[in-house]
N, C-alpha and C positions, 0 to 999 in steps of 0.2 A: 561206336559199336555197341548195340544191346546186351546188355548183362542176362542173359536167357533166365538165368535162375532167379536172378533178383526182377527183373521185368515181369516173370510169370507171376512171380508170387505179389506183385503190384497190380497187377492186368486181374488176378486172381480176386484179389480183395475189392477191388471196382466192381466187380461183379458181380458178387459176392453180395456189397453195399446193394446196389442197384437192382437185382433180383427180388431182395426183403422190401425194398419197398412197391414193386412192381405186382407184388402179390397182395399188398397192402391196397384196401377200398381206395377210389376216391374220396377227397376230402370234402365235406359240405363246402356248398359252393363252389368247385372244381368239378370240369367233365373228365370223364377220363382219361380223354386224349390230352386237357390240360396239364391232369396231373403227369400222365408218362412222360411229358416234356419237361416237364420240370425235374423227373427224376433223371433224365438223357442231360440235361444243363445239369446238371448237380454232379453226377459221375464226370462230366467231359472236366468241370473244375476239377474234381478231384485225380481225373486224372492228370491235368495241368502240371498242378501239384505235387503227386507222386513220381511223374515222368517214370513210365513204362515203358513207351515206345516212342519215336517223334512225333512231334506235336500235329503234324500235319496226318498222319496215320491216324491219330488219336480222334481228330475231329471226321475225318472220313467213316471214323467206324458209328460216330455218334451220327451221324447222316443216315449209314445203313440200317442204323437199331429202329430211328424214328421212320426208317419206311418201312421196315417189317412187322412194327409194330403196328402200320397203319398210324400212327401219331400226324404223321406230314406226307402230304401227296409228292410227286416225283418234282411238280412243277415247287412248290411250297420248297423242299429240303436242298434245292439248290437254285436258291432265290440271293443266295445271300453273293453266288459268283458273279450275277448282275448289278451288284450295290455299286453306286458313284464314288460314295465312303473307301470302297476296297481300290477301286480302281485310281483314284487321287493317291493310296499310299503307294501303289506299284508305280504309276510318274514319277513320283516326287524317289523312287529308290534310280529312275532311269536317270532323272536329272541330275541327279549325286553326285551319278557314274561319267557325265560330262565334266562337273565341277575338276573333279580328283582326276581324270584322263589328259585331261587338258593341262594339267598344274596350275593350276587357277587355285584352287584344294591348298597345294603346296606353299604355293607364295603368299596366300591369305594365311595357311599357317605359320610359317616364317614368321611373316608379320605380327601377329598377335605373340610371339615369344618373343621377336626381337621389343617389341614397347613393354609387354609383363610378365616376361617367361623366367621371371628370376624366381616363380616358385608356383606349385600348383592352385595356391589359389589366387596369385595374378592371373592365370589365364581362366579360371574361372569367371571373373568380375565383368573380365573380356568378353566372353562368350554372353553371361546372365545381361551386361549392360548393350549387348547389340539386340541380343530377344526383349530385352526392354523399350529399345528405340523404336524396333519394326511394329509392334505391339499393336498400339494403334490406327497402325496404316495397310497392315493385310490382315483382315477378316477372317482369317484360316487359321486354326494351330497346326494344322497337317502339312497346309501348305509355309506358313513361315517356318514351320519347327524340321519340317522333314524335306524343305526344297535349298531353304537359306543356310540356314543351324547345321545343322545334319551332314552337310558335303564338309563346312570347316571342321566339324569338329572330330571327322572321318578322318580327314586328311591329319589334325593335330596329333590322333593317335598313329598315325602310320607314321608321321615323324618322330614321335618321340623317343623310341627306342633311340635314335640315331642321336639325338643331341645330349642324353641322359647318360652318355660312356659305357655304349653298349648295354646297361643294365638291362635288363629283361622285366619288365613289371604288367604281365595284362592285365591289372588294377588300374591300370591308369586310363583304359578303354571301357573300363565298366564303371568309371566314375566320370569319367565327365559326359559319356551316355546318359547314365543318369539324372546327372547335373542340368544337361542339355533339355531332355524329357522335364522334369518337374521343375526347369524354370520356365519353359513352355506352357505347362499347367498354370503355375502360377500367373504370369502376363493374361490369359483366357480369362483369369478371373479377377482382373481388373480394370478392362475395358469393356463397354460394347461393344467395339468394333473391330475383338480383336478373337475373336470365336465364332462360327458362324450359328451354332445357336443361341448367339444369346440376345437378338432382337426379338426369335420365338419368347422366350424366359419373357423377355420387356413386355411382352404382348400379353402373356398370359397373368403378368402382374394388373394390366392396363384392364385385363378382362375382369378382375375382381377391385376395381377401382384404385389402382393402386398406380401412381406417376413414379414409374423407375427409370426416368430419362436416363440422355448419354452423360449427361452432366451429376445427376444423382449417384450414377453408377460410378462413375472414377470419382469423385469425391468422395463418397461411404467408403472405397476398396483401397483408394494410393496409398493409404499408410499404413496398414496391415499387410497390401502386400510390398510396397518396400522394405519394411523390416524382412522381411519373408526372404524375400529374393538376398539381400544382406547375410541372412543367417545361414542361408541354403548351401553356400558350400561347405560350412562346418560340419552342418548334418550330416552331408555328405560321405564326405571323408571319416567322420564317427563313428558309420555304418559301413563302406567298403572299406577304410584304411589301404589306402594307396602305401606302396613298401617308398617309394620316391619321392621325397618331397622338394626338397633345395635342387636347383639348376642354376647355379652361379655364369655358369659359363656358355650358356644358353643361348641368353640374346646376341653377345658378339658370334656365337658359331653363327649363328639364324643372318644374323646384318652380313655375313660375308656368303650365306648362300645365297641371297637375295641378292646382292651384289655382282655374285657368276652367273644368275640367272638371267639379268640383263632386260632388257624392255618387255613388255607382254608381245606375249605371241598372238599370232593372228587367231588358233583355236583361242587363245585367253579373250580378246576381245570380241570374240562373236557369243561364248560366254556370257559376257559382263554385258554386253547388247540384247540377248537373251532373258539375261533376267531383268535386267530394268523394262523390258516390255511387262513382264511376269508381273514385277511386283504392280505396275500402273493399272494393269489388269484385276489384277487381285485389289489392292487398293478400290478402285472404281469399278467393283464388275458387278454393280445393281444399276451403276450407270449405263453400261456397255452392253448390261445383258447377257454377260457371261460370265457362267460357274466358275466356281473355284477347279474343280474336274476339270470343265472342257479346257480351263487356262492350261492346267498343267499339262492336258494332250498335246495342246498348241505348243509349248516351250519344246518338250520331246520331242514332236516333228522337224519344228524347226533347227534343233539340233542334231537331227538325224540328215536332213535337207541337205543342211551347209558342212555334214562329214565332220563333226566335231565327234560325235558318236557315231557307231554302227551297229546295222539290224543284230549282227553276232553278237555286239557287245550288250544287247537289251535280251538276248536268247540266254546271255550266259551267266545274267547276275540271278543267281541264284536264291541270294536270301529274299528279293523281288518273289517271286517264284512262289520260296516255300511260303513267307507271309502270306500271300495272295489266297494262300488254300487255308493255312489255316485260320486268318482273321476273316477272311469270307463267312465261314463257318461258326464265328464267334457273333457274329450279325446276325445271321441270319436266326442262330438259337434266339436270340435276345428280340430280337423285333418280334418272334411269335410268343414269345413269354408275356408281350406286350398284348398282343394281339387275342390271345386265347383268353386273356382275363385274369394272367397267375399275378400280373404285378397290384392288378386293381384289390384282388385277391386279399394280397398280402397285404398292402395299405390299409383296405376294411378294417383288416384282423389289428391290426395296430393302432388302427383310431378308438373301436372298441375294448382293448385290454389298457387303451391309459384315460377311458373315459371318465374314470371315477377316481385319478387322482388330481390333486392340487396340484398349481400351475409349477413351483418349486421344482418336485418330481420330474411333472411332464414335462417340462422345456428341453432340458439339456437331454433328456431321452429319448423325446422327438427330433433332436438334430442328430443326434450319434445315431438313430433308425439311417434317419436321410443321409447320412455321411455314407456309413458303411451299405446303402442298397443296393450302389452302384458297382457292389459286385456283381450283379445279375442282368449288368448293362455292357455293350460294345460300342455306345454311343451318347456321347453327353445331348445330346438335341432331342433323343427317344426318351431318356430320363429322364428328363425334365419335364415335358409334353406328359409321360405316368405319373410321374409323384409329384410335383411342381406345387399344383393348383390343392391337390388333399393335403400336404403338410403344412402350406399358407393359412390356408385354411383352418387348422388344427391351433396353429402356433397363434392367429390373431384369438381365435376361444379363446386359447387361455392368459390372453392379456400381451400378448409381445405386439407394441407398434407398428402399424402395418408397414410404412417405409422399413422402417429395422428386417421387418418379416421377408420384406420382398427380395431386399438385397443382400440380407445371409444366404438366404435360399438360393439367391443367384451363384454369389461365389461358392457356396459349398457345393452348386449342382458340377462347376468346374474342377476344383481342388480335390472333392472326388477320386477324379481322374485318376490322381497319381498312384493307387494302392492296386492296380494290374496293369499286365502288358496288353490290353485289349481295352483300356476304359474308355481313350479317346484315338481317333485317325492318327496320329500324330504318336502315339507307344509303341505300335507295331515294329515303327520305321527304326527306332531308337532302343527297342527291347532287342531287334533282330540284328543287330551292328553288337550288342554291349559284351557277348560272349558269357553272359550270367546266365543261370539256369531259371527256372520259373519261380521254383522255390523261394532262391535267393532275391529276384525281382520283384514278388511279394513281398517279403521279408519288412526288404528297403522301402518300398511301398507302404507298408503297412507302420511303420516309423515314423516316416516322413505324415503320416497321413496323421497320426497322433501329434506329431509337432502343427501341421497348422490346424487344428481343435484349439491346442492350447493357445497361438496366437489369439484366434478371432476371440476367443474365450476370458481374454486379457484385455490386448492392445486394443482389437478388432472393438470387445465392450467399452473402454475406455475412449477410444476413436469415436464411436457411435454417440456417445454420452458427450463428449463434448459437440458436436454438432446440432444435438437437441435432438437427436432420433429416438433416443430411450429416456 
């Protein structure tokens, strides 16, 4: 329910902000329509942010400003409800709903407590060491984080109340949400083939002569992010502080429901038939010739086909729904920020104000630009494709190895990610489960994002140094 008073005077000050600069010139080198857009994305974060109204409100109204303002045609401002991006996270929320309908959800959780549930960060290791295995083999973060990930780690939180003695803790759904999310992040940026933009990233390296094979690539990343992945439920828990921690008696409750539960059901096996076409798909779909999208349509038909799901039950998930309108709307701001010229914009302005310092200076300023741009992104593949090739660029000037250059760039164009609920396909589905506010998912974000700085910063230089890259 909206707090009217505290809402107005939030809705009040966005507009307030947004006004002052709307009366404000263009900026050299910005049209105006560029700039209005960048002040309609600048207000819609800070309305993110301030949370006035729901988020899905909030992004509709940023729709209506840039067509009143003439900023975006009718066709342009609702471009972003046609994205492939949007419509993979709404599958992958239908597919969930099979996982968890079925008990499939259930008995995978069971299982993962009854083998580590003797405390929250065994079932962490659980979770981070299975987005580790898949890593490799599907090409998706959206799709492995929010089809495979996402239903268990759904379904752990709707058990746990029951095995924890009644306790009551929603910390414990807003941590391994998270958990689930930035080890998702993390795995993207340490394979090739395990992001779908990042054979783009390899290409644009290959365009400025630079060999970032599949083999450079996890060679430069596996030990910066295994540490990573290692450290990641501490950070965790540092930052949400879960009230529950010990479950002594866990696993035996979990082995004996698992036990009443009895053989898989026939919805469980049509399931578990389901996704292993999914992942064979996903795995191989440059072979097959089929997106990561269309797979996920296929799994939801066919799960709808064989009455594991129903059409009601895909009407009535809601957080499906609301994601859908507001991350729709978080792309399509972003892809014209891209498109108008505001990002090349701001690159310019950045290559020129560290033109004239020493490489010392520039280096780590030029990674913390690139780290933190990807607030003004809903897509690590767009990001990358704008800033990718100018800060490679930047960074060999001032003396940084090209291979070193190619593949910080890479992983940090992923790791990124984690500091919104919009950075990658794959936050939406896990922002919109975790029951955190935006604020707070920033917050964590924004934490987390300073822990792997000081990784790559560390280990990451020290990893690279022993390999002979620096």
């Amino acid at each position: 329910m909206l707090n009217l008073k505290t809402g107005s005077l939030k809705l009040a000050l966005i507009f307030f902000m947004g006004a002052i600069l709307f009366v404000m010139p263009a900026s050299e080198g910005l049209s105006v329509k560029s700039w209005n857009l960048l002040i309609i994305f600048s207000a819609t974060v800070a309305g993110a942010i301030l949370n006035p109204m729901p988020m899905g409100v909030l992004v509709m109204l940023s729709i209506l400003v840039s067509l009143l303002t003439d900023t975006l045609t009718l066709t342009q401002a609702f471009s972003g409800f046609g994205s492939y991006m949007v419509w993979l996270v709404v599958f992958a929320f239908f597919i969930s709903r099979a996982i968890i309908k079925s008990n499939l959800g259930k008995r995978i959780a069971y299982y993962f407590i009854a083998k580590l549930g003797h405390n929250i960060i065994g079932l962490s290791y659980g979770l981070i060491f299975t987005e580790l295995f898949l890593a490799p083999f599907i090409p998706s973060a959206s799709a492995r984080g929010g089809a495979v990930i996402f239903p268990v780690a759904q379904a752990l939180t709707d058990q746990y109340n029951f095995v924890s003695a009644g306790k009551h803790d929603t910390k414990i759904r807003q941590f391994l949400m998270q958990l689930c999310f930035q080890a998702n992040v993390i795995t993207s940026s340490m394979f090739f083939t395990a992001m779908a933009g990042n054979p783009l990233i390899s290409g644009l390296a290959s365009g400025i002569g630079i060999d970032l094979s599949i083999t450079n690539w996890a060679l430069g990343a596996i030990v910066p992010g295994i540490c990573a992945l290692l450290i990641l439920p501490f950070i965790i828990k540092f930052v949400i502080k879960p009230h529950v921690n010990n479950m002594v008696h866990a696993p035996i409750l979990a082995q004996t429901v698992l036990k009443d539960m009895g053989p898989f059901s026939r919805n469980e096996i049509m399931v578990l038939i389901t996704f292993a076409v999914l992942i064979i798909l996903w795995v191989g779909g440059s072979s097959f010739g089929v997106d990561a999208t269309t797979t996920a349509l296929l799994g939801f038909i066919v799960l709808l086909l064989t009455g594991v799901i129903t059409w009601d039950d895909a009407m009535n998930e809601k957080e499906a729904w609301r994601t859908f309108i507001w991350f729709a709307g978080f792309v399509m701001l972003s892809k014209f920020l891209s498109e108008m010229g505001v990002t090349k914009w701001i690159g310019d302005n950045i290559e020129e104000a560290l033109s004239s310092y020493n490489a010392t200076f520039a280096i780590p300023i030029l990674l913390i630009l690139f780290f933190y741009m990807h607030y003004f992104f809903a897509s690590i593949t767009v990001y990358a494709s704008v800033m990718y090739v100018t800060f490679a660029m930047l960074l060999i000037a001032f003396g940084v190895p090209p291979l070193a250059t190619a593949l910080v760039l890479a992983v940090l164009a992923n790791l990124s990610a984690c500091l919104t609920h919009y950075g990658t396909t794959s936050a939406p589905i896990f922002f919109g489960s975790s029951h955190m506010s935006v604020k707070s998912w920033w917050a964590a974000g924004f934490i987390i994002g300073v822990f792997h700085l000081l990784i790559w910063s560390t280990i990451g230089v020290c990893w690279l140094e022993t390999l002979g890259w620096l």
